[in-house]
N, CA, C and O of each residue as an XYZ file, in Angstrom:
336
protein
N     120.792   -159.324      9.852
C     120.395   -159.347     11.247
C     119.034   -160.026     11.322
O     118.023   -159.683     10.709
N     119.151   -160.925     12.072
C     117.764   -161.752     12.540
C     116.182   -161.238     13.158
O     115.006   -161.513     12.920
N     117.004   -160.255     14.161
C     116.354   -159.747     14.968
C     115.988   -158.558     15.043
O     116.825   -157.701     15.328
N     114.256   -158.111     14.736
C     114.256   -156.569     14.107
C     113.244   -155.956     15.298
O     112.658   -156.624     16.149
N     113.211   -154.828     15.162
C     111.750   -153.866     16.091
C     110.672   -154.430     15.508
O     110.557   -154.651     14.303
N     109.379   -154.816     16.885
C     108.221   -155.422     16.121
C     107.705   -153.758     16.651
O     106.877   -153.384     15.821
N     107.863   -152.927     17.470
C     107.035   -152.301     17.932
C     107.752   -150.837     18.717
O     108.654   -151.373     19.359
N     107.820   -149.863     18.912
C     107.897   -148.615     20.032
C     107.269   -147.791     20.376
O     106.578   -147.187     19.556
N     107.264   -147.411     21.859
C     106.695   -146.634     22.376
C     108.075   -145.698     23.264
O     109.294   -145.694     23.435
N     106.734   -144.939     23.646
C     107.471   -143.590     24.473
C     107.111   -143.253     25.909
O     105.959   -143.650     26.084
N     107.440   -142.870     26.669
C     107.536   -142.654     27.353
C     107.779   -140.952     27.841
O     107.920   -140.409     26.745
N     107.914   -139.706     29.042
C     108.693   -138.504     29.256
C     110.227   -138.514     28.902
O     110.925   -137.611     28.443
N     110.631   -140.169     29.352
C     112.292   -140.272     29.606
C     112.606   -141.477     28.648
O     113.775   -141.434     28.264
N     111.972   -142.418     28.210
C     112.681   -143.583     27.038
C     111.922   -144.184     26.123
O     110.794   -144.605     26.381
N     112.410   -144.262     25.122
C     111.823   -144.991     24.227
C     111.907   -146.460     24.662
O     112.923   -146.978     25.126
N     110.579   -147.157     24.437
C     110.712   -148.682     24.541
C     110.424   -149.320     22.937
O     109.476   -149.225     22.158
N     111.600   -149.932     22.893
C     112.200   -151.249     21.686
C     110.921   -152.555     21.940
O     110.431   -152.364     23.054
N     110.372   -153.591     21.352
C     109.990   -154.643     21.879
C     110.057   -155.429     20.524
O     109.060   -155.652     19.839
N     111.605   -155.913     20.133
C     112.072   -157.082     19.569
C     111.529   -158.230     19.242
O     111.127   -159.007     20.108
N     111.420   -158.575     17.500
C     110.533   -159.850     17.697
C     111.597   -160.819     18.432
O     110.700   -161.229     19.168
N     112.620   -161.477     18.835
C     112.795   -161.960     19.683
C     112.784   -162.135     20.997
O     113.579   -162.837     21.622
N     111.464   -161.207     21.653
C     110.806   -161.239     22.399
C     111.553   -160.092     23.929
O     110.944   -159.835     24.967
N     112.693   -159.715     23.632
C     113.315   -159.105     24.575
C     112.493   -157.362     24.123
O     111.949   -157.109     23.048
N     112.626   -156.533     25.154
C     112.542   -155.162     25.128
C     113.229   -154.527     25.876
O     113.336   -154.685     27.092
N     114.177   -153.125     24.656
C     115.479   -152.422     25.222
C     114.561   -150.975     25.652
O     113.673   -150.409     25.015
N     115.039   -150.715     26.706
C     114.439   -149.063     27.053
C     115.620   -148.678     26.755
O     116.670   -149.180     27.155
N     115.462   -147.614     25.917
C     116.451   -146.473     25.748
C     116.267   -144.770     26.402
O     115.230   -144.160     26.660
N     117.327   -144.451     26.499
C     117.063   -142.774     27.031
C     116.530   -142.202     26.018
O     116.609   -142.784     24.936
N     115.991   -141.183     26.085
C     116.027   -140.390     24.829
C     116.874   -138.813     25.593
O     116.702   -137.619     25.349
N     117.425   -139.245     26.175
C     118.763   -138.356     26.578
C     119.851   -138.541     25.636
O     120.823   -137.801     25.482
N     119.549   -139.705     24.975
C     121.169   -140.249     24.412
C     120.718   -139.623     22.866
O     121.494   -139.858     21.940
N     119.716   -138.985     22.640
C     119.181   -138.853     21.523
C     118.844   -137.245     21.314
O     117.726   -137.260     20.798
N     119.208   -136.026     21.443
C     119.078   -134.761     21.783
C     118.109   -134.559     20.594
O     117.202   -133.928     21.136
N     117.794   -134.699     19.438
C     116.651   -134.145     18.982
C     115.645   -135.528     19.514
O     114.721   -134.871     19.994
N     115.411   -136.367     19.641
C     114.141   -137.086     20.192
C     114.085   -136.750     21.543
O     113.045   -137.010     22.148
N     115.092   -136.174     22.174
C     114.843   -135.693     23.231
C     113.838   -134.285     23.309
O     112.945   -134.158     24.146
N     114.061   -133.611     22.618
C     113.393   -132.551     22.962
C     112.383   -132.065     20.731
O     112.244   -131.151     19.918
N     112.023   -133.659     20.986
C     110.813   -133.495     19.829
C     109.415   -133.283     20.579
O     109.505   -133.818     21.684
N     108.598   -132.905     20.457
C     107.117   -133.364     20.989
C     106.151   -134.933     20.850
O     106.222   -135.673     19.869
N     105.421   -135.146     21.873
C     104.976   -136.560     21.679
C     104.468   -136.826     20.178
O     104.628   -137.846     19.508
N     103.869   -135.733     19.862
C     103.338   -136.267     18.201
C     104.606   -136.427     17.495
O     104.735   -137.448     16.819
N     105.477   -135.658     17.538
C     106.677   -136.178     16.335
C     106.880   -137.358     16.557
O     106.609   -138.316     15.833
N     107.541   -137.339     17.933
C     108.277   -139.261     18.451
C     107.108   -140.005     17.651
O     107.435   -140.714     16.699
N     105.602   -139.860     18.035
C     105.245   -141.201     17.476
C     104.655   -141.600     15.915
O     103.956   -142.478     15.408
N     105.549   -140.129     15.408
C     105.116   -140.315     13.726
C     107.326   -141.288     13.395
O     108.493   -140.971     13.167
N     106.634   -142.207     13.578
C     107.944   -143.015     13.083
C     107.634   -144.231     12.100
O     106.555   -144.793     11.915
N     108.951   -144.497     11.485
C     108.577   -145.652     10.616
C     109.828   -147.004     10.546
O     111.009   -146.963     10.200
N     108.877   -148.272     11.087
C     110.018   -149.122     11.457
C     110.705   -149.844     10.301
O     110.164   -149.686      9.207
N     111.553   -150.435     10.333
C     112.393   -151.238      8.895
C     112.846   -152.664      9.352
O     112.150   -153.147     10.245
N     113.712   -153.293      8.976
C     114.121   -154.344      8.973
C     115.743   -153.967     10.075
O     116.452   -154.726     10.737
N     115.791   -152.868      9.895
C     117.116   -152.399     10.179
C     116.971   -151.384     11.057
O     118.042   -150.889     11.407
N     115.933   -150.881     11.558
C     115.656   -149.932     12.800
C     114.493   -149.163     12.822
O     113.338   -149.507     12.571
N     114.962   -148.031     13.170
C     113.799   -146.650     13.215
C     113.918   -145.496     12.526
O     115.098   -145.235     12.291
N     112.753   -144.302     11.904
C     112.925   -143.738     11.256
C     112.216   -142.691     11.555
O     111.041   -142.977     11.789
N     112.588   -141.117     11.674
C     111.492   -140.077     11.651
C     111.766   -139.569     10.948
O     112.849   -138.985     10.984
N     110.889   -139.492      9.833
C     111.050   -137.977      8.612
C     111.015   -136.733      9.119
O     111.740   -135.875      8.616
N     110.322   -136.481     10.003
C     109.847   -135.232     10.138
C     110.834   -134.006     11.294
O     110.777   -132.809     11.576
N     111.695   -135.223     11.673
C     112.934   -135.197     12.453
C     114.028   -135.534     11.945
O     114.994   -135.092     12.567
N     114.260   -136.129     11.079
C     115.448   -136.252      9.981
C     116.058   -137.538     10.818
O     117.023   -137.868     10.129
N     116.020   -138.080     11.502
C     115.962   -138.640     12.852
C     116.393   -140.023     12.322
O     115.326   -140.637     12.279
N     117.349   -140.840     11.902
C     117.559   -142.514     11.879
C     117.928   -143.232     12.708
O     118.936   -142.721     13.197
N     117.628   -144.458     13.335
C     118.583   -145.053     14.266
C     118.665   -146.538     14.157
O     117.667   -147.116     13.726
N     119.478   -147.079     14.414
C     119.569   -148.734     13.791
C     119.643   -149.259     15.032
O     120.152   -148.871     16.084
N     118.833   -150.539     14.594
C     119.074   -151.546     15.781
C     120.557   -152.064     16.418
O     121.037   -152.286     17.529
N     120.907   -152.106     15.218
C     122.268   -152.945     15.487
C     123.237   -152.065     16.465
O     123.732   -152.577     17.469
N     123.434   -150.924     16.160
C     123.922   -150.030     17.075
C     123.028   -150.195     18.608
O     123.746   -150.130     19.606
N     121.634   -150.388     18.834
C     121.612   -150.605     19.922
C     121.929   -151.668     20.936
O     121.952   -151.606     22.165
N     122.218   -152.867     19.935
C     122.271   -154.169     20.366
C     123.810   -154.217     21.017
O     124.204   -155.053     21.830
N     124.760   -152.851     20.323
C     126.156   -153.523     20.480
C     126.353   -152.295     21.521
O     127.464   -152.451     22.026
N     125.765   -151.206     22.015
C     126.468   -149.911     22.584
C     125.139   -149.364     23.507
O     124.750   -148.200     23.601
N     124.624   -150.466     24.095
C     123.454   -150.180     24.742
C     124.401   -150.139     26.386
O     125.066   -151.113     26.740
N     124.279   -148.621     27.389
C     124.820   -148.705     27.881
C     123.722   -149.770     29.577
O     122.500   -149.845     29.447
N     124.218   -150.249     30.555
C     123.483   -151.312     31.212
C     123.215   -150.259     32.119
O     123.953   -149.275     32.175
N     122.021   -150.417     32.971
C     122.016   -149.638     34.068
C     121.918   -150.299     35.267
O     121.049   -151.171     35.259
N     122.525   -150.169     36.299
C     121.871   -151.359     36.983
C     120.583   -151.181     38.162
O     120.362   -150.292     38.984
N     119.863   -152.450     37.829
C     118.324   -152.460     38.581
C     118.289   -151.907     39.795
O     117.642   -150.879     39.992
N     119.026   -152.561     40.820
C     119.126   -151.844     42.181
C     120.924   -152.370     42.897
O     121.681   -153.291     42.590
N     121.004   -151.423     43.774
C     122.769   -151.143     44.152
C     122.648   -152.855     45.434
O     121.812   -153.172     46.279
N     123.470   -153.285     45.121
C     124.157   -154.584     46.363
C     124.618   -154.280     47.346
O     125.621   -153.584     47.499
N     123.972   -154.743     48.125
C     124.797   -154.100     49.455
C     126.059   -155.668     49.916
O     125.918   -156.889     49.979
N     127.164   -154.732     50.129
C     128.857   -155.833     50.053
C     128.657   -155.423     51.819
O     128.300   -154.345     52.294
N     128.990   -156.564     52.461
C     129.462   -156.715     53.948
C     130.544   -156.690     53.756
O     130.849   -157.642     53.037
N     131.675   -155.867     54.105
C     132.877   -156.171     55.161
C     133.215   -157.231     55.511
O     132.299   -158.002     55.799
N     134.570   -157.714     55.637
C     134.231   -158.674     56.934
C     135.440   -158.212     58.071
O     135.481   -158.746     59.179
């Protein structure tokens, strides 16, 4: 894989990804039930790889590649459709 984590942060509600190919994925950490309910110091004792993310202290692994392929979309704001 080409494309690895240069960087993450946190957030109350998502982790932010920021890809050296310059894109950044927000993730839930809903989708994640122990990073969900770790404390801010755990989330930000992590360690990045070539191949994702890592918390020891949370037993905690997660790979990029899985986010790249099963990242669910949300959408920005709802369209409003006329009738006709």
């Amino acid at each position: 894989m080409s494309v690895s984590i240069k960087s993450a942060k946190f957030d109350p509600y998502n982790m932010w990804l920021q890809l050296s190919d310059g894109r950044t994925l927000g993730v839930p950490l809903a989708y994640f039930p122990v990073l969900e309910n770790a404390s801010t110091e755990q989330l930000e004792k992590f360690e990045l790889s070539p191949y994702g993310i890592h918390w020891d202290e949370l037993n905690e692994d997660l790979g990029l590649e899985g986010f790249l392929s099963t990242q669910k979309l949300q959408p920005v704001r709802a369209r409003s459709v006329k009738k006709a």
